[in-house]
Every structure is written in C-alpha cells, then in structure tokens.
C-alpha positions, 0 to 999 in steps of 0.5 A: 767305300767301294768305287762306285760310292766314289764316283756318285759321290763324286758326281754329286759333290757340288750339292753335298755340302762339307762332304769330300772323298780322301784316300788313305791306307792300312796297314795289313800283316801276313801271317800275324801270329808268327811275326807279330813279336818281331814287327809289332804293330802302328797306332796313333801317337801318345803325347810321350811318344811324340816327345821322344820323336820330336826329341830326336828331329821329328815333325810329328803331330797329334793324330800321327800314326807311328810305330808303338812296338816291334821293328815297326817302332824301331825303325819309325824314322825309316819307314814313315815317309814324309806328308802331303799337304794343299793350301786351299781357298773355299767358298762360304759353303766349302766348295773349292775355288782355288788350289794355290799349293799342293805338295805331293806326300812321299812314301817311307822307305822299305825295309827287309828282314833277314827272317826266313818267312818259311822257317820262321812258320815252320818253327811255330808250328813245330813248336805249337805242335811239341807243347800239345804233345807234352800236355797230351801226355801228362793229362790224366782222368783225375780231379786233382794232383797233389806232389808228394814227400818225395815228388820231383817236377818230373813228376808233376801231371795234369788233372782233366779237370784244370783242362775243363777249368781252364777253358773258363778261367783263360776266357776260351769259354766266356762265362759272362755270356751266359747271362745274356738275354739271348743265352743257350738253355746250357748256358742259362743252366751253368749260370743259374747254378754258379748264381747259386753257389756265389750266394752260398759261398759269400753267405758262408765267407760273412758267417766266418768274418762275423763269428765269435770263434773264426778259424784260423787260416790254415784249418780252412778248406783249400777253397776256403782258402783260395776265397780269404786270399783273394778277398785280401790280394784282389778286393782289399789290396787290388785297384782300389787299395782299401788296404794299403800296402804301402802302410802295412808293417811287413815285420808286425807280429800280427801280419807275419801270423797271417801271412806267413804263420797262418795262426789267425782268421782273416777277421783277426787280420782285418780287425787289426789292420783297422786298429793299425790304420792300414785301412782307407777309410776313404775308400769305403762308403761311410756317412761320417768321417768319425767311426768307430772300429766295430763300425768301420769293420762293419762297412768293410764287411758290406764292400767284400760282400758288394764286390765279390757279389760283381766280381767278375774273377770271383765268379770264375774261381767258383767254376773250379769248384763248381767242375771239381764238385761235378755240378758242372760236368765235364761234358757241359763244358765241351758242349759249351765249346760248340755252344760259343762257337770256339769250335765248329759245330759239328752235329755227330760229335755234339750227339756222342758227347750228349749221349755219352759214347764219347767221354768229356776226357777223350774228347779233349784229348783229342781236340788237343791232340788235332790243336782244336784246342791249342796250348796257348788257350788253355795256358797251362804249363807248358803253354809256350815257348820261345826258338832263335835261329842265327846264322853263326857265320853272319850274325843274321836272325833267321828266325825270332819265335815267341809262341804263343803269338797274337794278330797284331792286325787287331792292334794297328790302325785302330786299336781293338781295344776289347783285343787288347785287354783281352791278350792283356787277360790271357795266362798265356800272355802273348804279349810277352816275347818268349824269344827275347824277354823271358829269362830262366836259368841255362842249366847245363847249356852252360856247362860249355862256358865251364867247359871253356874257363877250366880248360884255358884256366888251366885246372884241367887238361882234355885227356884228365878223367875224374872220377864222378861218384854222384854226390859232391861233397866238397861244397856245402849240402853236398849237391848231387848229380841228376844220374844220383837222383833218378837211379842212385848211380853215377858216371865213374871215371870220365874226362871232358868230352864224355862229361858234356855227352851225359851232362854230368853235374859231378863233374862240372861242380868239380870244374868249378870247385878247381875254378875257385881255388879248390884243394890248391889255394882254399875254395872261393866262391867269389874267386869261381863267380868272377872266372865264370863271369868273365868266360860267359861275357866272353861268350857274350852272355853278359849283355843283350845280344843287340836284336832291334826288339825289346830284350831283358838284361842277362844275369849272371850268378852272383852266389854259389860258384859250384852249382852256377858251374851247372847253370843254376845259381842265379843265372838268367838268359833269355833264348836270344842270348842262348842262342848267340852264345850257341853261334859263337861256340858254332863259329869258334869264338866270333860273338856278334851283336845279333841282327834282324836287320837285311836291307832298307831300300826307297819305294822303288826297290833302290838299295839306301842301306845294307845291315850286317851285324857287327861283331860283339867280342873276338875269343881268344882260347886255343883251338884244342878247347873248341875241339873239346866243347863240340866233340863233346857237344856232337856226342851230344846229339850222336846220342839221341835218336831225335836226328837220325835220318838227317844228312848233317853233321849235328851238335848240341846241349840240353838244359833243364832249368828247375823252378820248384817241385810244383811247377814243371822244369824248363826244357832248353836246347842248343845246337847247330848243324 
C-alpha cells in the first residue's frame, strides 16, 4: 500500500481491531533474462529444503523465503541475514500494552559476481541475433521437407508452415482462447473448424480400432500415424498409466511388431496387451471388477475417445494439419499474432496482410529478421545456445549465457505458477542451462587434446607430414574426412599446425591410430581411449569445472578411439567444460576450477570475503606442443574473415557435432584473444 494508506491507518489503528502495519521486501532482478540461469530466483522453503538447511546449522523455519536455484541457493547461508523478533503483551482486543523485547533483524551479506554485466548482455543479444539469422536463412516457402537418400544435416531446411505451426504448438499463439466467450470473430472462425476436425478424426481413429481388417501401422497416413503413436505414449502410457509400462515385455514378439516392425494395428496391440494383462483396469471406469476381454476392450476404446475429445496436446496436433491442408491459412495465423497481443497492433501492416499485398511468408521473415518473433518462441532447431567466457589468466567467469532466458522476477517471492508450468511447456525449455547443463559431442574442439597426447606420446613429431587421402582405412568402415564428403577430395601432405588450420579428420583419426598401438605393436582402441583419457582430464574435461551453478558430469568416449580422436565416440562436454579447457590451452597448462564468485562484503560494503578460483591441474608438456596447438589454432582464425578489422591477436577451433541426418549439427567454437 502507498504512504498514505499507511498514515490513515496508522492513525486509526486504536478502532481497527486485528489490523496492524508491517514491512517487508522483495526481491526485484535487473535485466531477468540475461542473468536468470546464473542467480535464479527465492521462494518459500519445501520441507527438503529446510532439512538439508537445518541439516548443515541453519534455524530455518516453515514459510521462510531461501534460495531454491542459482547463486541465490548456492550462497543462502551468506546472503540470508538473521531475523528480527519482539515479544509483546496485547490486550483482549489486540492492542499493544507493552513491548518487553525487540531484537532488530540483521541484513544478510552482499555478494559480487565476477560477471561482466555489459558482456554478458551483449553475448545474449548476439546470440539471439545469430540464431535468427540462421533460421532466416533456412526457412523456405514449402509445406513440408523431406531428407533424401543421400541427405546430409547440412542439408536440412525449414518449411514456412512448422514456422506457422509452431507458433500454436509452443503456446505463442494460445489456442485455448479461442473458445472464450469474449474470443475474436477470427478465433471463434479457427476454433469452429479445429472442432470440426477433432470430431472427423476421433470418428476416423474409433472406425480403424473397431475394423474387422485394421491397417497395419506402417500403411497408415503420417498423420494417422502421429495420432496412433500418441494415443499409446501420451493417453494410454502418460500420467495416467493405463498401460503399464513397467508390465510391458519389451522382447514379446507382438510388442516388437508394433514397435519396431510395424506389421500390426494398434488395435492388434491393444487386444494383446489386454489379453497380457499390461492394462489397468483400475484406471479405467468399469461397473464390474469381472470383464471379459471384448468388454474391457470396449471401455478402453470409450476413454481414447473421452481423452483425446478434452485433450488439450491433441488438439494442437490437429493444427498441423489443419495449416498443412490450408484450412487454416497462414495469413490467419500472423493475424492472430496481433489478434492475441503477441505483437503490437499495428493497423497498416494487419491491412496488407488482409488484403494480401503482403505475404504470410514474408511477413515472418521478417518479424523474425527484426526479432519480433525470437527464436526462443518458436523453438525450433536452433532456438538456443549457450557461451562461457573465462578470463584464462585468473579462472574468473565473465560471462555465463543460457539463450534462451526466462524472467525469473516471475518466480521469486511468490511463484507465478501459470509462469512456471508455462517455461515447464515451452520446447525451448529455458530452464535448462545451455551454458552449463547441455552436453553434445566437442567434435573437432578436441582435436587440440589429440594434438597434445600424440606429440608428448611421441607418435609424432611438429614437422612430420602425413599424407591425407580422405578415406581412412585402417579402422573399420573406413571413416572419411568432411573434405572427402563435400567434394570427393582430400588434404595431401600435411603436418600438425596445417591439420588443425583445416580440420582434417584424416589426420587426427590417423593420431589416434598411432595413440592405440597402430603399425607398431597392433592397434587398440582401449589402448587410445585411455591415452585420450588421460590427456582430456589433464585439460580438465574429466570433471565438472566447479562453477557455483548446476553443471552435468562430462563424458569421455568409452568406444571407437579413431573416431573419439575427431570428437565423436561418445564424448559429452557441456559449454563450461569447453571453455576451461579453451583457458587452459590459452594459459599453456593451468586449469582451474572455474568461478563465478568476486567477493562477499556486510551490508555496509566491508570486505568479509575475496573469492579467487583455484587451480584444478598444472600440465606438464613441453612448450614446443603448445606452440603446435595455438599456431595451429591462430591459423584457425587467420582463415576467416569473421575478425577481420580487430586489433587482436586471435586463435580458435570450431567443431561440428553431428546428431543424425533429420536433425541440424551442433555448431561449437572456441577461442581466445
């Protein structure tokens, strides 16, 4: 309440029985979305929390506000302070008669990041920006994309209508309002027709699970499809575990012929899981415990047709389809937009886009293009990334970036629920640190790691050229280098600084051939796994960096020591662990635990504490390898044009991470300057 309410009320207290004036604060985050993966955010304490926080010497109470994520939960202890507390004597109406005690409360200490504030935006931005960009040039004026024979991921574009679908099934445009009472013509037009539709398609999906003759699971349409896979994964196997997975024999015949050889109808499935007793009855709505299995049949056909009729998901998935079939067209979709306030009604633009002198296509283009429409809303791939910056001299963290973010002001004090769920919905999933917690493959990011081991191990020497033919054929299936797979062509003779300059997998799978025994002793995998091993945890990509945020456990490729000698195998790095592995070989050889830590001061601004990082592993390896490892990776960036104009001296290694043909490589890069 304002000052004003205070001081009537104040005044009037004596004949305001039970009603009294109290302080408190809130909790109030600049500049939420950039920062909002490394504070996180406070709330009030579950009972495991205050546990654990007891546990350790706290006096924590029910209803006490701590930190549930982030440095906020890191550093509770520190920036919790202590409480205030008065004992009182009241009369039978409530009034004060006498204060006996009162102990002032005590504000928790304050502590300093090492964050560069200007940086760590900037990095956001650029990256929101890139991601844009890189969809802007991949969407295409088509309905659908379907990968060839012969298809590779680079291959891989963006149909305009997952662009329009996408904005219904990551919630941007909420279809659920368009049953409101209050709904736009538009919306009560798109909803009449998804109504239309939804009653088709469950008649269509009780005719195929009632037939006679029901088609075998991989004659059916793709949409079909869709519909029989979610009614088994989402109605049948979700939260209400109709099916019960844990009771399912994933080596019967007749689940395999559903699931993997898709020769039979889902109503040969389910007729089967009945008779196997992988069906909870108890779940279903039943007058009698005692049913045959023709009736229970017929009740579990009854609950696929209640849920999918209320389901929420379902109806989203007829959307596609919907836009796909052009009954809802593209251009309803973009009015929508404005429709729902997702952006700001702008009269011209809505005029053109009715009267068609201005393409649904174009226009998402470029609302993309001006981030009208961000890449974290329609959540496709790429929708995000993550960057760590380390100052490799100290082991400071400048900057920490998960894209996309969230408004963690939403979260704290007192939780926006609806909030939650919401980013809990979102494909995106900004919850999840993109910095920190996501791991892919390093792909030739580790090639300075082979770099290190072959030339301490001795299997190489600086000035040694091999001759790179593009196909290796020493390891099994003959593994090829990317000059071989874009142009048939390879690298000829080259020595180590040139093979980290163009990448050249032939090279390094030959490194690691040598590493495991090669021509010499006999090749061993498990031989060049272990060197590997040790020469990545030497780098520190063996454990987690110490940043005071949740991080996931690196992996180190436990198969296949030719092809982990280029950063595939089963490598897994998240982009922190990258990066301290970038400042050690910046810093020839110190890796530190990684910190986000500066300082902790009282609430005076007195220095209790200086945080510096420590140091995680000293390298011992001759200075004639480090030259190796960043000449090579200065040619790195010699050989682009993306730093041309920078007064700096700059090196660098990319890395492309591969996933599999229907889904886009993950794009890595390190470096310093």
């Amino acid at each position: 309440v304002c000052d004003e309410t205070v001081a009537e009320i104040t005044e009037n207290l004596d004949s305001l029985q039970g009603v009294s004036i109290k302080q408190s604060s809130l909790r109030v985050y600049n500049d939420a979305e950039y920062f909002a993966s490394i504070i996180g955010y406070i709330g009030k304490a579950s009972q495991e929390e205050l546990d654990a926080l007891n546990e350790g010497g706290g006096s924590y109470k029910l209803n006490d506000i701590v930190g549930k994520a982030g440095i906020e939960q890191y550093m509770e202890a520190e920036l919790q302070g202590t409480k205030g507390y008065q004992i009182i004597y009241v009369d039978n109406m409530g009034n004060v008669l006498e204060v006996e005690k009162e102990v002032q409360p005590e504000s928790g200490n304050d502590v300093y990041l090492t964050i560069d504030r200007d940086l760590q935006v900037a990095v956001y931005d650029i990256i929101e920006q890139r991601l844009a960009g890189i969809l802007v040039s991949k969407i295409r004026n088509m309905k659908e994309y379907t990968a060839g024979a012969n298809g590779s991921a680079s291959d891989i574009v963006i149909p305009i209508y997952d662009v329009y679908y996408a904005l219904i099934d990551n919630l941007v445009i909420d279809a659920s309002d368009f049953a409101r009472e209050d709904a736009s013509e538009l919306e009560k037009s798109v909803y009449q027709r998804m109504q239309s539709r939804l009653d088709a398609m469950i008649g269509q999906i009780m005719a195929e699970l009632q037939s006679d003759h029901p088609t075998a699971y991989r004659d059916l349409s793709r949409e079909m499809k869709n519909y029989m896979s979610y009614i088994v994964s989402d109605v049948l196997m979700g939260s209400s575990g109709v099916l019960m997975s844990s009771a399912i024999d994933r080596e019967d015949p007749t689940y395999l012929a559903w699931t993997q050889e898709e020769v039979i109808s889902l109503k040969e499935y389910l007729e089967y899981a009945i008779s196997m007793n992988w069906v909870d009855v108890s779940g279903l709505e039943v007058e009698s415990s005692y049913l045959s299995s023709e009736e229970i049949y017929a009740v579990l056909l009854d609950y696929i047709s209640t849920e999918l009729a209320n389901d929420v998901d379902f109806q989203n998935m007829l959307y596609k389809y919907l836009i796909l079939d052009d009954v809802v067209s593209g251009k309803e979709i973009c009015l929508l937009l404005y429709e729902q306030g997702v952006l700001e009604y702008d009269e011209e633009t809505v005029g053109r886009l009715q009267n068609n002198t201005y393409s649904a296509y174009n226009f998402m283009i470029d609302k993309i293009s001006s981030l009208e429409i961000t890449p974290a809303q329609l959540a496709l791939e790429p929708c995000s990334a993550g960057c760590v910056i380390v100052d490799p001299v100290t082991g400071d963290t400048l900057a920490d970036v998960s894209y996309p973010g969230y408004d963690n002001n939403r979260l704290t004090n007192t939780m926006d629920s609806a909030y939650y769920a919401e980013l809990n919905r979102d494909k995106s999933s900004p919850l999840y640190s993109r910095a920190t917690q996501e791991q892919t493959a390093p792909g030739s990011t580790f090639k300075p790691v082979v770099a290190a081991a072959a030339l301490e191990e001795g299997v190489t020497t600086p000035s040694e050229t091999i001759h790179a033919t593009g196909v290796f054929t020493e390891a099994y299936g003959s593994p090829t280098c990317w000059i071989y797979n874009q142009y048939h062509g390879s690298h000829g003779s080259i020595n180590m600084v040139e093979a980290i300059k163009v990448s050249c997998n032939y090279y390094f799978y030959e490194m690691g051939f040598r590493l495991g025994g090669g021509r010499t002793t006999g090749y061993s995998s498990d031989r060049a796994l272990a060197v590997l091993a040790e020469y990545a945890g030497q780098f520190g990509l063996d454990a987690t960096t110490g940043i005071e945020v949740p991080e996931n456990e690196p992996h180190l490729s436990d198969t296949d020591g030719v092809r982990s000698s280029i950063g595939q195998g089963t490598h897994l790095f998240s982009v922190s662990q990258l990066a301290r592995y970038a400042a050690t070989i910046a810093n020839r050889g110190t890796s530190y635990n990684l910190t986000l830590l500066n300082k902790l001061t009282d609430s005076e601004g007195n220095t209790i504490e200086e945080y510096s990082a420590s140091v995680y592993n000293e390298m011992d390896i001759a200075d004639t390898t480090w030259n190796v490892i960043q000449e090579g990776m200065h040619q790195v960036a010699l050989d682009t044009d993306a730093f041309e104009g920078l007064d700096l001296s700059i090196a660098g290694k990319t890395g492309t991470a591969q996933q599999s043909k229907s889904h886009p490589n993950h794009a890595l890069f390190m470096g310093y300057a």
